[in-house]
C-alpha positions in Angstrom: 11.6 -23.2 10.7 10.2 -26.2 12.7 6.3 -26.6 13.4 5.7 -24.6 16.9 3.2 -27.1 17.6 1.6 -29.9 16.7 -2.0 -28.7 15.1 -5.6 -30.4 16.0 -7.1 -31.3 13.0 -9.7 -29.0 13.1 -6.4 -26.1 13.5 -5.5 -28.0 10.6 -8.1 -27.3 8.2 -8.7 -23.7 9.4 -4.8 -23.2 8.2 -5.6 -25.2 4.5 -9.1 -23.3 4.2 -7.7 -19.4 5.4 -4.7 -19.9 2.3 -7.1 -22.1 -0.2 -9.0 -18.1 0.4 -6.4 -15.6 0.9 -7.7 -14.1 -2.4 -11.1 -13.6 -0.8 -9.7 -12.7 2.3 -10.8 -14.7 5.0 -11.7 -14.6 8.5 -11.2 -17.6 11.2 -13.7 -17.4 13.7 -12.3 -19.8 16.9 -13.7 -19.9 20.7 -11.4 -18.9 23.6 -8.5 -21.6 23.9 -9.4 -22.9 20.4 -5.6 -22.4 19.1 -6.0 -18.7 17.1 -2.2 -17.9 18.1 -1.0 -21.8 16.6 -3.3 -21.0 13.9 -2.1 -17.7 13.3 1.7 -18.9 13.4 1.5 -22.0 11.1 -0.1 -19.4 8.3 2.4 -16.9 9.0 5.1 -19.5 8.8 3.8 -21.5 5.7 3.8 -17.8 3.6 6.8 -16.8 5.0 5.6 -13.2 3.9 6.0 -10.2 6.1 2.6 -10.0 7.9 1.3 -7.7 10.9 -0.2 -9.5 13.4 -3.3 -7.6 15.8 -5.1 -8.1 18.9 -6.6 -5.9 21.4 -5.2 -5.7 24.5 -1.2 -4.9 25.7 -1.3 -8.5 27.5 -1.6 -10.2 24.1 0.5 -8.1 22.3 3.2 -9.1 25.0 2.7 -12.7 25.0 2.2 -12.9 21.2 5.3 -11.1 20.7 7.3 -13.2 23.0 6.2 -16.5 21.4 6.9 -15.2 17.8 10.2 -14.4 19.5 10.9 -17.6 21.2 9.8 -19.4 17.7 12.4 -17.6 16.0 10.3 -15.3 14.4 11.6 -11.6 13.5 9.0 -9.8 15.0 9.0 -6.0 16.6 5.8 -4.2 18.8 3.8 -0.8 17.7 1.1 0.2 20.3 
């Protein structure tokens, strides 16, 4: 599966460092239009693992599924 985007270096090493500490399970703290979702993707992608994927609100749900979708992700909603 291609790369969905092309990562910023700092999306970069928040990808290297979150699966360098899966064992410790990490958290990636990123402002608002920081790239979470591209983030998010390129780990998912790089494991290739089946993975559940949360956010808060129906909007996001929608919009995260339909990327995953559009990427050629398998990926299926529970609310």
């Amino acid at each position: 599966m291609p790369t969905l985007v092309e990562l910023r270096p700092y999306q970069t090493e928040a990808v290297e460092l979150a699966i360098a500490h899966l064992p410790e399970s990490p958290v990636i703290q990123i402002p608002t239009g920081g790239g979470k979702t591209e983030i998010s993707f390129e780990i998912i992608q790089r494991l290739n693992v089946p993975t559940i994927f949360l956010t808060h609100t129906r909007t996001l749900v929608l919009q995260t599924h339909r990327r995953l979708v559009a990427a050629g992700f398998r990926a299926g909603i529970v609310m």
